[in-house]
N, C-alpha and C positions, 0 to 999 in steps of 0.2 A: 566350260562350267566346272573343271576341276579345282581351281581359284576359291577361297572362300573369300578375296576380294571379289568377284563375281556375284557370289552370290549374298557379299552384304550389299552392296550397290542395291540389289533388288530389294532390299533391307533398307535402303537409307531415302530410296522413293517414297517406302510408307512417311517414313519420318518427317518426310517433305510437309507432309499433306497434314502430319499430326502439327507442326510446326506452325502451317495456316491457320490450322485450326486456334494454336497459342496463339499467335498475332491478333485473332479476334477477338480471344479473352481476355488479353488486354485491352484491347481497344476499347471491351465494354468494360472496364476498371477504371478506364478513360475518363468514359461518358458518365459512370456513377459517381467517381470523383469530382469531375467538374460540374454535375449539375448539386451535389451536397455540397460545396463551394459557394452555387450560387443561392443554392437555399438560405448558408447561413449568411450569406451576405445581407440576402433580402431582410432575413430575421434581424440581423445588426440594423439596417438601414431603418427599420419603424422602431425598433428600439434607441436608438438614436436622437431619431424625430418626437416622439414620446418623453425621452431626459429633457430635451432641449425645450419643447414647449411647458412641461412641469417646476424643470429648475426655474425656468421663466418668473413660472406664475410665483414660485418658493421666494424668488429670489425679490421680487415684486411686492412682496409681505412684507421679509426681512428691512427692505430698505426701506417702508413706511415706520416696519415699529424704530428700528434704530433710530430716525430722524428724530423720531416723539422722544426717545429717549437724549439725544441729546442736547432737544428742546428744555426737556424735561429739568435736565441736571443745571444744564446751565442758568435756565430760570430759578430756579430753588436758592432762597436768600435769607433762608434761617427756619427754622422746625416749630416756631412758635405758633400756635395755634390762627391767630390772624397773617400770618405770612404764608401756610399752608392753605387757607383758607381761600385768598386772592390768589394764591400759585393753580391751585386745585382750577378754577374759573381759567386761568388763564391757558392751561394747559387742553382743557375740555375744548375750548373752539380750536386750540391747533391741531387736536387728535381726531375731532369732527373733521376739520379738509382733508386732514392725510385718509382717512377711514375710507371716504366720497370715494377717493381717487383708485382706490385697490377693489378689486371685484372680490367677491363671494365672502365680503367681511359678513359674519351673523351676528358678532359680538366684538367692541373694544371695551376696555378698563386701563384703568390708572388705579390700580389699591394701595393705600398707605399701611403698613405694618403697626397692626395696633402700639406695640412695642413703641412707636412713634407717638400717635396721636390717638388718644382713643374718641376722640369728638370729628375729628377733620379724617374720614375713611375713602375718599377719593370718590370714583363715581363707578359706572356698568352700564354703558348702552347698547341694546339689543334689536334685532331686524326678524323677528319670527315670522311675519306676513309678507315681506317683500315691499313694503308699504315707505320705509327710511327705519332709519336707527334712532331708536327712541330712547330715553332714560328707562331706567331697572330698579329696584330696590337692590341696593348689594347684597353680598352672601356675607353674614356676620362670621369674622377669622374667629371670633374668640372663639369660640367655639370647637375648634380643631386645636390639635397640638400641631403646630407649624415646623416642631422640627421631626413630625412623621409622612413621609416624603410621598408615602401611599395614599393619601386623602390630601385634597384640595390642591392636586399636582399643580397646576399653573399658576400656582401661588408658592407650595413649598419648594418643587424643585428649584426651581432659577435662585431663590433665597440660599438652599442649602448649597449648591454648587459656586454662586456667584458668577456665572457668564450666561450667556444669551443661550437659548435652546429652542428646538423644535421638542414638542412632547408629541408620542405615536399617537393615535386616534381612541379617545375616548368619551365617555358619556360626561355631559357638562350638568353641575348641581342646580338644582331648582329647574332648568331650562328641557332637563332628559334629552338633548341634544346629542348625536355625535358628530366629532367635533374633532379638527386638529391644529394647533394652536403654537403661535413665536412668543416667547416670551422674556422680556428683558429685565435685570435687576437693574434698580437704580439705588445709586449710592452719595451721600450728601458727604464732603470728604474721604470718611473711610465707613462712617454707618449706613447699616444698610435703612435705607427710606422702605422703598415696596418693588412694585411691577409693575409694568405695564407690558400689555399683551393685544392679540388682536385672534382670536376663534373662526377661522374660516368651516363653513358649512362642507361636511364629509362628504353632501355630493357632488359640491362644487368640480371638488379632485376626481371623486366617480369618474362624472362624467367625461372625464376628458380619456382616463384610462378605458373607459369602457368605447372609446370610439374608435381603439385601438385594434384594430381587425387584421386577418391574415389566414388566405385560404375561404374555405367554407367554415370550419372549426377552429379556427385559431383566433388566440383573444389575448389580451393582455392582462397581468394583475400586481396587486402590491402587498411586499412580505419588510422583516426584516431581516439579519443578517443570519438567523438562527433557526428560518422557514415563520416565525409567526406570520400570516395573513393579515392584512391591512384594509385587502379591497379585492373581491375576485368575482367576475360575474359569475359564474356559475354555484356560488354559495355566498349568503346572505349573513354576512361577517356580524351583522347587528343581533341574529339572533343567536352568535355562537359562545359558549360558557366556558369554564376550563375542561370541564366535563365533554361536550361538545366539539372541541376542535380537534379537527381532522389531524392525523399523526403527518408530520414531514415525510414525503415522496424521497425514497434513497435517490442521494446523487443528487436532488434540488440544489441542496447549500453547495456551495462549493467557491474556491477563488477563481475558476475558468471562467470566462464570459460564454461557454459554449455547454451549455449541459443537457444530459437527458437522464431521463426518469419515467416512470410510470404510473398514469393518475388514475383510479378508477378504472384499470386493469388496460388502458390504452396508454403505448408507448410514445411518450412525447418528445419532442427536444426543444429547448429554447434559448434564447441571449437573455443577458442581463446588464443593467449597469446600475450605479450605484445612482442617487439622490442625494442632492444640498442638505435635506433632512432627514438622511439618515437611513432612508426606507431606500428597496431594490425593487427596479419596475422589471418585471420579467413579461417578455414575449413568446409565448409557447405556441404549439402549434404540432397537431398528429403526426408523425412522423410518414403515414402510411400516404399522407397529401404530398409532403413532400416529394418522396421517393416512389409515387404509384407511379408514373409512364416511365420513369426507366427502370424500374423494377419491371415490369410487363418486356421493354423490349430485351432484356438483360434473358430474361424468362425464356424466350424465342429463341433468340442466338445459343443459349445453352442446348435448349430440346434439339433442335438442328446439328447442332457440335457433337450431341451425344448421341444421335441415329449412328452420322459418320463416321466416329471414333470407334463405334460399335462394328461396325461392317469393318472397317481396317483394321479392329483387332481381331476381328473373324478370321481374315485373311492373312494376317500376321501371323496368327498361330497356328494355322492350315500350311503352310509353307514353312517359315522356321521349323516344326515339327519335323521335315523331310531333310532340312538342312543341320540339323543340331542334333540328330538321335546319335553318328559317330561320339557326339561330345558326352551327351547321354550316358551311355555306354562306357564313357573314359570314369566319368564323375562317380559312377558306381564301381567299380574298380580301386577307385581312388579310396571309397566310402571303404570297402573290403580291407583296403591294405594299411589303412586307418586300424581298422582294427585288429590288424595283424593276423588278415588272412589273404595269401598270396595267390591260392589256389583260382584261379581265374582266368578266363579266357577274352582275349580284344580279337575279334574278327575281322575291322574294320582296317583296310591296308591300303589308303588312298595314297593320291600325288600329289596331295593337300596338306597346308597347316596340319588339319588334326592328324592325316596319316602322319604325319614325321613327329608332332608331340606323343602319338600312341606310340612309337617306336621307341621315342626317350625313354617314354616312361616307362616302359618294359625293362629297359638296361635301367635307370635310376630303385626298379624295385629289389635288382638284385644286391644294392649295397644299404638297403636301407637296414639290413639287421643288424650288419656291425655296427650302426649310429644307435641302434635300440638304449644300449650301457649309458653313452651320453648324453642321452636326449632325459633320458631317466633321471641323471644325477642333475642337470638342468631345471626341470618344470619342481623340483624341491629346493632350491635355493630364493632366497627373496631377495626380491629387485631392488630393495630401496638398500638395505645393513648388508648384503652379503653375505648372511647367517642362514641356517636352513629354516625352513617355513612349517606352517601349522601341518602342512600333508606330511612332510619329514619327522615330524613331530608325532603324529597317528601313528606313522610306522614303527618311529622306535618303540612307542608304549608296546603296540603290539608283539613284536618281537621281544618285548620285557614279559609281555603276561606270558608268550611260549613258553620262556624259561621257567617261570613260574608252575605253569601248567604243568609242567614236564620235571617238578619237584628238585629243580636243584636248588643248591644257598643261593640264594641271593642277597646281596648287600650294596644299597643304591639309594640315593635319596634325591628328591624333585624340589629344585626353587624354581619360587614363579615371582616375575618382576613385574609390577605396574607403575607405570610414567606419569607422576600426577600431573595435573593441568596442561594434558597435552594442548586440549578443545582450547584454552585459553591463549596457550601461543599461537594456535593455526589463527583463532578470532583475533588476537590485540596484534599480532605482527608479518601475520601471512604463512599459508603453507609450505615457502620454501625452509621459514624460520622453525617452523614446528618438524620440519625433516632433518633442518640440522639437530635437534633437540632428539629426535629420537636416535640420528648415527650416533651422538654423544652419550646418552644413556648406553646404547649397543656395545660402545667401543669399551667401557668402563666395563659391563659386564664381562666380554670377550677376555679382558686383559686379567681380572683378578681368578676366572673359572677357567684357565687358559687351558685346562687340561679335561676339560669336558663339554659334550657337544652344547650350542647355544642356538635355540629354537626362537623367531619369532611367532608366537602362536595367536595375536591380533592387530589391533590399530595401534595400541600402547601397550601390548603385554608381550613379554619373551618369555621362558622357561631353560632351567639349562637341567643335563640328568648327570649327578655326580657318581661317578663310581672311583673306586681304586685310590691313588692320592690324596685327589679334592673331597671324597666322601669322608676318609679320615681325619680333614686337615677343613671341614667345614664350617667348626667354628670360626679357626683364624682367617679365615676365608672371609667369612661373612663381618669379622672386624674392618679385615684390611678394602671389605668392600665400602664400608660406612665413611670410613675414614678417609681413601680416596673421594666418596663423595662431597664430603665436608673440601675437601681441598679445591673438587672442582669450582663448586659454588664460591669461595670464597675466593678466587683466580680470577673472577667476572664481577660485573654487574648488569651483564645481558642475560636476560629472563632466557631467550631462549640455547641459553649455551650453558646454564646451570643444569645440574639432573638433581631432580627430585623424585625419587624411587621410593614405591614401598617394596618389601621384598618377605616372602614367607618362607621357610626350605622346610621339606617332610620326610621322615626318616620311613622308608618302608618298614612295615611291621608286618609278620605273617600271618600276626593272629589277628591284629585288627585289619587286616587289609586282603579283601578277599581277591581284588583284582588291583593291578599298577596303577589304573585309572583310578581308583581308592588316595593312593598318596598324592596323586594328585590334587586331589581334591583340597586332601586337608593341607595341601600347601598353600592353594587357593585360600583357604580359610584363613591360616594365618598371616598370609599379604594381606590380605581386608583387614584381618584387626591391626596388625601395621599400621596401616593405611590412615584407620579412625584414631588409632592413639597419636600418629604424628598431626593430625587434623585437630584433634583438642588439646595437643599442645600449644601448634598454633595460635587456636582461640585465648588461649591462656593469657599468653606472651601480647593479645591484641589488645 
């Protein structure tokens, strides 16, 4: 037992059993997956059968009115009032068989475009009782401006569009019907004649969606691409206003055919597919029906997983406790000598792993002070320029204010450099390019301040502290910086290998400057208006 292979072995038994435990969490990730698989399946499968039978009846419309239409056209043999007249008669008994043949017709028409004929206006037969299609008095066009697309839709729109259309379900005039309705332009050459259309009864379609069942609570309905509601059993679309309608369920609309949302504060999910007319028949269904029995046996297998796991992490740390205090013991030592305190005692002197690491580490403590210097000048350089870093930076100010404190001259001044548009190179060309953008700004600085330290102090700002020389000689300094820059810039035409630098420098003052961190500042200051003058320059020049 001296082995602390020994005693993980007794360690990798628990793991064993934790491990079973995994196997069965997936296994039930298994069962959830594949039965939400078969759910949507199911849901695709009536949604499917639901398109199929609807395009059907859609498509079973469409091919009556088209036929009339190009009955229609082809019969049409001149606009004059008695050739419309016999057209009109003749078209009527072919629009009557086609009508016969299509179920849930409530209304056909053929209307002529006053614009046309204002004597010869076509005909309107209607089936309000179920009884056959019987002639109407027509809806007078004059009446309406024909080219406002909002009143007397299945007249204006197909005129103003010029192709064939499904119009969504609305209330039909004089009849108070709802109503969803094919409608076709006809054109005698290149003029437009009128339309002819055929109004199938809104609950024709109801009913077919409303037989659309799934579960105990699941049903089917119809919207269009934007959540408006068409046909929903569970709310009564005919008495619904602008005022009235229900807000769109987040997540409804979507291009997935697999969506979920939440209707009346219950979590749904459902299929979708699209309609010959335009409208989306959605099959929804509680989600909690779907996913109740193996959510229940998912529920089991956890409570069970979690007793177990409970008791062998009991035991787990009843045991490791006895085996891991040696290590314990090192890790706080370790903590001490961190903080550069040596004084410590290790007791523990096995024939083990940790006895021979605690022995290391005993001899490793006593050289770690001569690395103290180097570890020092280390964690202040930055990893990316190689310049010293913002803590570097803290240090000298401080070391600046000593002096200060301590009343001697001092004579020193602070630039601080910002990298305009860094965020734009890292966004428009990637962060390795915005790294070379910032060595390149770095290296510029380093070479023209060469005689004074160069601090990165953020993401895009450095600082350098000029004394002796460079503080003398910081005007030309600050030329020979600009002018450099201009040369890199015009050396490229890579955004990220130009530098565009604002740059501020601040002369300390004793009397305005009560602390170093003072000039600092107002160097900060005048980078920023740098900054904004080279910015409305820019704009100038744009």
């Amino acid at each position: 037992m001296n082995s602390l292979r020994t005693k993980i072995t007794l360690l990798t038994v628990c793991v064993v059993i934790i491990a079973l435990v995994t196997v069965t969490l997936l296994s039930v990730l298994f069962i959830r997956n594949n039965e939400r698989l078969e759910s949507n399946q199911l849901l695709l499968l009536l949604c499917e059968t639901g398109e199929r039978n609807l395009d059907y009846y859609f498509d079973s419309v469409e091919k009556s009115v088209k036929k009339v239409a190009s009955f229609v056209e082809e019969d049409l043999d001149g606009l004059e009032v008695e050739q419309l007249a016999a057209h009109i008669e003749r078209v009527g008994k072919y629009f009557d068989e086609m009508a016969y043949r299509t179920n849930g017709v409530l209304t056909y028409y053929y209307r002529i475009d006053p614009a046309v004929s204002q004597s010869v206006k076509g005909f309107w037969y209607i089936d309000l009782d179920g009884e056959g299609l019987v002639p109407h008095e027509v809806t007078d066009i004059t009446l309406y401006d024909t080219e406002d697309t909002s009143k007397l839709v299945w007249f204006t729109v197909p005129k103003h569009t010029g192709q064939a259309i499904w119009l969504p379900p609305y209330i039909t005039d004089n009849l108070d019907k709802r109503v969803i309705s094919y409608n076709v332009p006809i054109y005698y050459g290149r003029q437009f004649v009128g339309v002819v259309g055929i109004e199938i009864d809104y609950s024709t379609m109801a009913e077919q969606v409303e037989n659309i069942r799934l579960y105990n609570n699941g049903y089917a309905f119809l919207c269009d691409a934007e959540g408006e509601v068409f046909f929903h059993p569970r709310i009564d679309v005919t008495q619904l206003t602008e005022e009235t309608m229900p807000d769109v369920p987040e997540g409804l609309v979507s291009d997935s055919t697999f969506v979920s949302y939440t209707y009346s504060g219950v979590e749904k999910k459902a299929a979708w597919l699209p309609l010959c007319n335009g409208m989306r028949l959605y099959v929804s269904v509680p989600i909690m029906e779907t996913e109740g029995e193996w959510q229940s046996l998912i529920r089991g297998i956890l409570i069970v997983s979690a007793v177990v796991l409970l008791c062998m992490s009991a035991f787990t740390l009843f045991y490791t406790g006895r085996i891991t205090r040696p290590l314990q013991q090192l890790t706080e030592a370790a903590e001490q000598a961190d903080k550069g305190n040596y004084d410590f005692t290790l007791e523990y002197n096995g024939d083990d792993e940790v006895g021979r690491l605690t022995r290391t580490f005993k001899r490793l403590t006593d050289h770690i002070n001569e690395h103290i210097t180097d570890l020092n000048k280390r964690v202040y350089i930055d990893a990316l320029t190689s310049v010293k870093n913002k803590g570097a930076f803290s240090t000298a100010i401080d070391k600046l204010q000593e002096r200060i404190d301590s009343r001697e001259d001092m004579e020193f001044a602070v630039g601080v450099f910002d990298c305009d548009d860094l965020k734009t190179v890292n966004d428009r060309y990637g962060h390795d390019k915005g790294d070379v953008y910032l060595k390149t700004a770095c290296r510029l600085i380093c070479k023209i301040f060469q005689h004074s330290p160069v601090f990165r102090i953020g993401g895009d700002e450095f600082a350098v502290i000029l004394q002796n020389d460079d503080y003398n000689n910081r005007e030309a300094l600050l030329e020979r910086f600009d002018a450099a820059k201009a040369d890199i810039c015009a050396a490229t035409e890579n955004r990220w290998e130009q530098v565009h630098i604002a740059r501020g420098i601040a002369v300390y003052d004793p009397k305005a400057d009560t602390y170093a961190i003072d000039t600092v500042r107002r160097a900060d200051s005048i980078m920023y208006t740098n900054k904004r003058i080279k910015k409305e320059k820019r704009a100038e020049k744009a």
